[in-house]
N, C-alpha and C positions, 0 to 999 in steps of 0.2 A: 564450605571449607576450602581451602585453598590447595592445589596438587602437594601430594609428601607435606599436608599441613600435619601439625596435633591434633590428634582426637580428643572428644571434650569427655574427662574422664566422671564417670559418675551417674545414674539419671533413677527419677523417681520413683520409690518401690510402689505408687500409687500407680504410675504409669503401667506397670508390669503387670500389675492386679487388676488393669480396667482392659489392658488388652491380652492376658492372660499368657502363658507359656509357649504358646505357639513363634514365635517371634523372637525369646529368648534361649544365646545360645549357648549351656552351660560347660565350661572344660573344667575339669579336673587337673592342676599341676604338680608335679611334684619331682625331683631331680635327687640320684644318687642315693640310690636304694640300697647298693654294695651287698644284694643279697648271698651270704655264703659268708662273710666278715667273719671270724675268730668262732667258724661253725665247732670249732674242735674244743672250743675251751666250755668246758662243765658250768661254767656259769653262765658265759655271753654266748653261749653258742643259737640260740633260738631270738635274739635282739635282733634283728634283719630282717627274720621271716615274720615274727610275730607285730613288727611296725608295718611289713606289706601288705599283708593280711588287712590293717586298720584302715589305711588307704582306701583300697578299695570298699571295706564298711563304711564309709564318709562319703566315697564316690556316691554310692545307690543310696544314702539316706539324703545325699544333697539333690535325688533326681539328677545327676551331672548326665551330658548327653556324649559326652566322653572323655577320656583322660590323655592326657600329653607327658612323657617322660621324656626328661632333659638330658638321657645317658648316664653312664653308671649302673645300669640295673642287676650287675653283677658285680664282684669284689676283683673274681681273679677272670684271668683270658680264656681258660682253660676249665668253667665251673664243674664241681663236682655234681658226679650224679643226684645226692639226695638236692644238694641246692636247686637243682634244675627241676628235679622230679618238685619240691616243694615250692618253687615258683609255678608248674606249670600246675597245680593243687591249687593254689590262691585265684589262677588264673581261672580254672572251668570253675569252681565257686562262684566267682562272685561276677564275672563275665558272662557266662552262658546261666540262659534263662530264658522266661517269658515276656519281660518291658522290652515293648516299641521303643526303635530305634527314630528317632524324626528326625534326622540330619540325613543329606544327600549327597556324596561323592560329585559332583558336576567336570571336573577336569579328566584329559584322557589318565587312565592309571597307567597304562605300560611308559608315560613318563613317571610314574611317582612311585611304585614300588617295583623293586631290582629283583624278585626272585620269580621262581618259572611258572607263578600264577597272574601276578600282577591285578591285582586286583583288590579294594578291601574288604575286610574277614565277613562281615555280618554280609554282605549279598550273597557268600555263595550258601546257596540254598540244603547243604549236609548239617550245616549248623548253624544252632539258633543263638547269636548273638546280643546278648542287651546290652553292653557298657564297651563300646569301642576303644582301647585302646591304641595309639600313634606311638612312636619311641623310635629316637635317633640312639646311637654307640656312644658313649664317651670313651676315656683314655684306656678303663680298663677290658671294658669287654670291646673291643673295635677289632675288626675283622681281622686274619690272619694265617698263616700257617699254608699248609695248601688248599688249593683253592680259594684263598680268601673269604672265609667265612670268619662270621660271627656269632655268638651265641645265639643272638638277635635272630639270626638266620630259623635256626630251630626252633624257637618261638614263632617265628612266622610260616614255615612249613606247618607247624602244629595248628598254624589258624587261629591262635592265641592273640598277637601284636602285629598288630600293620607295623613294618621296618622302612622308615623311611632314612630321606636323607645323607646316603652314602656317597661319599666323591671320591669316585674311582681316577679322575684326572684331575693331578693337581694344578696343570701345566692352564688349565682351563676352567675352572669350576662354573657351574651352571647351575643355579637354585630354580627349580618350575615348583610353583607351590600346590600343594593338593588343596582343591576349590572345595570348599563343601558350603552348605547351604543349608537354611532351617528358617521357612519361613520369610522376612524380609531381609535376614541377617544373609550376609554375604562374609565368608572366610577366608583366608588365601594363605595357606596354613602352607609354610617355610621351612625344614630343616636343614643344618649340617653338623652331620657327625662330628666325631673329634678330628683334626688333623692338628701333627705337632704347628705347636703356637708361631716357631719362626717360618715355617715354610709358611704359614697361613698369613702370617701378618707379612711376608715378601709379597706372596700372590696380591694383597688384596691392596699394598704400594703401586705393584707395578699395572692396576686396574686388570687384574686377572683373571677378576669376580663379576661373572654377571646374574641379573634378578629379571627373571619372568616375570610380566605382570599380565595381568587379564587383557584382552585387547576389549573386552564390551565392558562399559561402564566404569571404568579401568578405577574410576574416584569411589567406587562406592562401595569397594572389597573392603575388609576390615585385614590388615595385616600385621602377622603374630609369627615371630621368627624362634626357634629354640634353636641354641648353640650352646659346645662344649666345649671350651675353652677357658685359657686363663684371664681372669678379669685385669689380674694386676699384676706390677712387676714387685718380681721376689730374689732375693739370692743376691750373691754378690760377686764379682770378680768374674770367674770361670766357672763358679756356679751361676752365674745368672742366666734367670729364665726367661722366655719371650713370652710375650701376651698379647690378647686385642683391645686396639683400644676403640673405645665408644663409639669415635668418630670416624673408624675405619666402614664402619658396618653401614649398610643399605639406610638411604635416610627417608626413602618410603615406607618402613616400617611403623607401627604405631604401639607395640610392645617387643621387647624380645626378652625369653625366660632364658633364662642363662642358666646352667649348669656346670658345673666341675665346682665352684667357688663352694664352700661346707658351709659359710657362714651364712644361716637364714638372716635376710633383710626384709620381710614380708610382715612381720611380727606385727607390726603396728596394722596391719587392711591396705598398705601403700608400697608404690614400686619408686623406685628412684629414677628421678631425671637423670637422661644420659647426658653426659660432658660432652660437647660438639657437633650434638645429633638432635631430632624430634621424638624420640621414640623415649618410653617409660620401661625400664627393665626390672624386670619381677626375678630375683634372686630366692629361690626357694630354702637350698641348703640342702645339706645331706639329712636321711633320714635317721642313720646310727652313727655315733660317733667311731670313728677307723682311727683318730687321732685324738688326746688329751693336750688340746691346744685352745685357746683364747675363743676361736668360731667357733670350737662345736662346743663350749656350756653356754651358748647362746640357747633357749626355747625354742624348739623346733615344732615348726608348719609344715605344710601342706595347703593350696590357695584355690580357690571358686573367681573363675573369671567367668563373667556374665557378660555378653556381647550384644547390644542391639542394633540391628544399623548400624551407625558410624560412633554410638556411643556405649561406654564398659564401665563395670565395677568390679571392686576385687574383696574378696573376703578372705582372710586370714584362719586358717581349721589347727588348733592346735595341735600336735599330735600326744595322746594320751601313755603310749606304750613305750615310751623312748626311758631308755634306764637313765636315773637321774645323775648328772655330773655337774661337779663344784671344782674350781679351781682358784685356788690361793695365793699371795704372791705374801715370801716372808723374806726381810733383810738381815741378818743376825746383827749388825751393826746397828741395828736402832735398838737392841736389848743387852748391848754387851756391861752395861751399868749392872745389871741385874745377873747375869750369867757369867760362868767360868765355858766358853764353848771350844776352848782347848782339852776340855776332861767331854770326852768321848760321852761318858754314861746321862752329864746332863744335859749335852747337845739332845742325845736321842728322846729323855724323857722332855725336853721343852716340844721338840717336831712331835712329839708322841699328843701332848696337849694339843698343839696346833690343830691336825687331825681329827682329834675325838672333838674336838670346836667346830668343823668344818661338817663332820657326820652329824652331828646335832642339828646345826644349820639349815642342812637338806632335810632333814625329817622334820625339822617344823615348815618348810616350806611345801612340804609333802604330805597332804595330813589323811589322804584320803583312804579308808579301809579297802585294803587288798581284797578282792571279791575271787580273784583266781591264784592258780601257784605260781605262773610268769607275772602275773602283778607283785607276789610275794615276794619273788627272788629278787623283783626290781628294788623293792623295800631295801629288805634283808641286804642287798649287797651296790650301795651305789659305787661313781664312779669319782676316784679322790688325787686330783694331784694339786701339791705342796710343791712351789717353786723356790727356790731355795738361796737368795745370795750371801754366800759364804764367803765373800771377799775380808781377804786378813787373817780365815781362820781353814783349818783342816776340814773333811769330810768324813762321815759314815759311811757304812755298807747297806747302799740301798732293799737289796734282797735281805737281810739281816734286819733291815729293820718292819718292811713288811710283813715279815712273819707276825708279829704283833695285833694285825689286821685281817689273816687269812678266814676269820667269821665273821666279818665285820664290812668290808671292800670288795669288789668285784675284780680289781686291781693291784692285789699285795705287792707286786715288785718291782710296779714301779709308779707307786705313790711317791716318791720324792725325784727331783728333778735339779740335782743342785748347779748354778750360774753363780758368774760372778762376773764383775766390771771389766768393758773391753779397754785393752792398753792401749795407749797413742801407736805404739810402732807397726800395730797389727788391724787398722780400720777396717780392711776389707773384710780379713776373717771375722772381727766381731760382730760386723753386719751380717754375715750368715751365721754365727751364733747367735743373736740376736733374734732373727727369727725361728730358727730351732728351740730358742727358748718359750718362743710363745708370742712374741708381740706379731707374728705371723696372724691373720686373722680370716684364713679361709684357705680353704683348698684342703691338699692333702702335704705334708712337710715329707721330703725326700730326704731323712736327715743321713745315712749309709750312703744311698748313693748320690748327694751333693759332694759328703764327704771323700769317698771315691773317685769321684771323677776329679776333685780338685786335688787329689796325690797323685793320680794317671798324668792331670794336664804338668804338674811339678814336674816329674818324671820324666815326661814328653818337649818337657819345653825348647823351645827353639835356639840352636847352636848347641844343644847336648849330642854325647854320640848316640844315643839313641829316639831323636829326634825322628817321628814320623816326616817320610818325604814327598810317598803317591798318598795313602790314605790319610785324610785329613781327619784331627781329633772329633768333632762333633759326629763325622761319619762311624768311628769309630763307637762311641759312644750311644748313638743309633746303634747299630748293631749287636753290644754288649746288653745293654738296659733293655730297652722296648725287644727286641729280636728274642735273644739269649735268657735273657730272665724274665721278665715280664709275661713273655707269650711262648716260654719255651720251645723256642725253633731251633733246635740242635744244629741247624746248616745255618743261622743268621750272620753268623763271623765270616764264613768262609764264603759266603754269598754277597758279602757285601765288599770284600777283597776282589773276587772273580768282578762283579758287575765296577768295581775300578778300575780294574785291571782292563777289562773291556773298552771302557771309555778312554786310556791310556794308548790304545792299539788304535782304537778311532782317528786321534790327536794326530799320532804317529804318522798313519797312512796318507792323513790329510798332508801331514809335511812334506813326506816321500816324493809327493805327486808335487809339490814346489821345489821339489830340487833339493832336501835335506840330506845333506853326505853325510852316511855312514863310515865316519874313521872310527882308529883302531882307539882311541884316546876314549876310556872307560868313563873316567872323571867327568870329562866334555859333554859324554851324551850324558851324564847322567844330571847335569846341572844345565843342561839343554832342555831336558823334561822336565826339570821344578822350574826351569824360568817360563816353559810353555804352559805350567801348570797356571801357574801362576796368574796368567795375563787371560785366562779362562774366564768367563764370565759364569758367578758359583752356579753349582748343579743339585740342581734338588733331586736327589737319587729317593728312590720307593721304601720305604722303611721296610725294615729286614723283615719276612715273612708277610706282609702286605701285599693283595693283589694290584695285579699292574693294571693299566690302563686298558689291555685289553681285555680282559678278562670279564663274563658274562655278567651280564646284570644291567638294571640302569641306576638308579640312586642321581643326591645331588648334581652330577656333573654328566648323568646320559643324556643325551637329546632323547625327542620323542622319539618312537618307531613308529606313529600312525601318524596318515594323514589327518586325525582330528587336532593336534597343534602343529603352529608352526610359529618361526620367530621372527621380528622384523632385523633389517640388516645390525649384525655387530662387526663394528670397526676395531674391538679390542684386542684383537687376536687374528691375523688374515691368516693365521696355519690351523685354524682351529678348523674343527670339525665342521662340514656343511649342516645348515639346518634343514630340517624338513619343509614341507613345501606352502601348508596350509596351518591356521591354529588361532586357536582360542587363550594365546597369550604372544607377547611379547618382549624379545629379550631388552634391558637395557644396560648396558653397561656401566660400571659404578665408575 
């Protein structure tokens, strides 16, 4: 095969059975577990746990020789104690035990895990490891607060999840893959956490990304990247959001699992060709639905990658436990021949049909005998939304009419979802209606705070008198969202003011020292600062409670600490960090 060629996907399960398991190496995938999701509501509150649970039941009946999570494995930044306690329950079940472990860490680890053991979980000799576990952060659990930890972090102190994949420098990001081994099979196992999609998609423009590779045998690794990011663009106007695209990404890759995206595309046993690259990306999806949108009543997986040498196969693992969701799409203008839907009572009773057509639907598609009482409940209350275009005609009271369903729905209030046609004067808005309404097809829909931030940016707009002058909107918005609500950091606003304000003094003094007169004309300097601002070349500032670059640890972007790696010259960054001296890989620059 030819260097960064395609791996030839597929190869003979006679092949496998004549030279037996030794040689094959099985992962486990699966992405956005969101364990803790809607823990409080009496119906869906056990849907998270009781799908993670299943996971790993699939891991050890597939013999998998370990699993890889794609981020997301918590809902919120902040998990509650039972969440945690009941993730790290799932974890010594069905983790620790007695199966031999035959996969082999071969890379130094004080490059590949960040926390004060470094090392991963099944060697250290207190515990007895069978089903390894690997797991990068995504958007919601990624590090934070003080000290910049992450959930992840706790899980990895616990000896539960090797945490990899952290990039503490965004200014430089560095991927050194964790090498592992099993027989002939050669790995070169890649992470990078979440970092937001626009600073990540400037870095990896301005070649700000570099990929270790093996320095022995450099062709005959197999490499498998997991990233958390947005696959696609979404939003529109001032909501719009940044993403990666395809051909950004390392084209020495030969899969990359992609996580944040909700919508499984695994379904069929197959990964999709990437748009501008060589690599096959394995979109898993979320395992519960967090959102009543178009991706998630897709059938949800969980996938078996099997690696031999330089050649893979993938299998598709349904998942069993996932509560059953149907989504409708109703025009009232295709029935108005038949209906009066200005009389309120038989708007409701027609949506009222609709609905009990839609629960039917799912229970013949569902026919299997509940055997437990979370199979029961799943029954007993799936998940129902009726979209609604109402164009020409008034609206009901969606909570008023759910009540109709409270025995019936796991979602009485908001089974209806009513839309209607976007107007000519208003395209942007309608494209972010548009996707709120559903024709979104993955991820997670931010529909408050798209909304919000595009009445902020109104508010804020340029030539208004309350027009931001030093703190720029996006900065601003970092620090409200991710900072302030997200990862609840009480200081995220005012820390992200200060570290401007800082960078404003830096500007300043730099002038000073050219000869910048200080007159008395208020106006002057102050439109002397927004024109200095200006001519700045933008500044990717540390997202509000996000550790800094200095801060301990190694993850994606540390160099090694031991003389067992070291890197060949990179020309992509002459400020960047010195490499160490000796190694068993490679940087190259993308």
């Amino acid at each position: 095969l030819p260097a960064n060629g395609p791996r030839i996907p597929g190869f003979l399960a006679s092949t496998m059975a004549e030279d037996g398991d030794g040689d094959v190496l099985r992962i486990l995938i699966a992405s956005d577990m969101h364990l803790g999701y809607a823990e409080k509501d009496p119906i869906r509150g056990e849907d998270s746990f009781n799908t993670f649970e299943e996971i790993f039941i699939k891991a050890n009946e597939q013999q998998a020789d370990m699993v890889l999570l794609a981020g997301d494995l918590f809902h919120d930044n902040k998990p509650s104690r039972r969440a945690l306690q009941r993730c790290m329950e799932v974890l010594r079940d069905h983790c620790l035990g007695q199966r031999e472990v035959h996969i082999e860490v071969v890379s130094d680890q004080t490059a590949n895990f960040h926390d004060k053991y470094k090392s991963v979980n099944y060697e250290d000799s207190n515990y007895n490891v069978q089903l390894p576990v690997f797991s990068i952060h995504g958007n919601h659990d990624d590090p934070a607060g003080d000290g910049g930890l992450a959930a992840l972090d706790l899980m990895s102190t616990a000896n539960l999840v090797n945490y990899f994949g952290r990039a503490n420098d965004i200014a430089s990001v560095r991927l050194y893959p964790i090498l592992i081994q099993k027989g002939i099979t050669k790995l070169a196992l890649y992470g990078l956490g979440h970092i937001r999609d626009e600073r990540l998609h400037r870095a990896l423009e301005r070649k700000e990304v570099s990929v270790a590779r093996p320095s022995k045998d450099t062709d005959q690794w197999f490499n498998l990247l997991a990233l958390h990011q947005n696959r696609h663009e979404r939003g529109a106007g001032d909501g719009k959001k940044g993403y990666i695209k395809e051909s950004q990404l390392p084209s020495c890759m030969d899969i990359v699992v992609w996580g944040h995206e909700h919508k499984c595309e695994i379904g069929s046993g197959a990964g999709t060709e990437a748009v501008g690259n060589n690599f096959v990306v394995l979109q898993p999806g979320s395992t519960v639905a967090t959102s009543l949108v178009e991706g998630e009543a897709e059938d949800k997986h969980v996938g078996l990658l099997e690696v031999r040498g330089d050649q893979w196969k993938f299998t598709a693992l349904p998942l069993e436990t996932v509560r059953p969701f149907i989504l409708k799409d109703v025009v009232l203008q295709d029935y108005e021949q038949e209906y009066d839907f200005n009389d309120e009572p038989t708007l409701m009773a027609f949506l009222e049909e609709k609905v009990e057509a839609a629960i039917l639907e799912l229970r013949e598609r569902h026919t299997t005998t509940a055997l437990t009482k979370a199979a029961e409940n799943r029954a007993k209350f799936p998940l129902v939304r009726l979209r609604v275009d109402y164009s020409g005609y008034s609206t009901c009271n969606p909570q008023r009419f759910g009540q109709r369903f409270v025995d019936k729905v796991a979602n009485p209030s908001d089974i209806l979802l009513f839309t209607r046609k976007a107007r000519k004067k208003a395209e942007a808005a309608a494209a972010a209606e548009a996707r709120d309404e559903g024709t979104y097809d993955g991820g997670e829909p931010d529909d408050a705070r798209t909304q919000i931030q595009s009445f902020v940016g109104e508010f804020l707009q340029k030539g208004s008198k309350e027009q931001l002058r030093l703190l720029a909107e996006h900065e601003l918005n970092t620090a409200v969202f991710e900072g302030y609500v997200e990862k609840e950091n009480k200081s995220a606003i005012s820390a992200a003011v200060d570290e401007k304000l800082r960078q404003v003094r830096e500007l300043l003094n730099g002038e000073r020292a050219k000869g910048f007169d200080e007159g008395p004309d208020r106006k002057a300097k102050e439109t002397f600062i927004e024109d200095m601002l200006a001519k700045q070349p933008h500044r990717t500032a540390p997202a509000a409670g996000a550790a800094s670059s200095s801060a301990a640890g190694g993850g994606a972007s540390a160099p090694p600490a031991s003389s067992a790696l070291s890197d060949a010259p990179d020309d992509s960054d002459d400020d960047a960090p010195a490499p160490p001296p000796a190694s068993s890989v490679f940087l190259v620059t993308m």
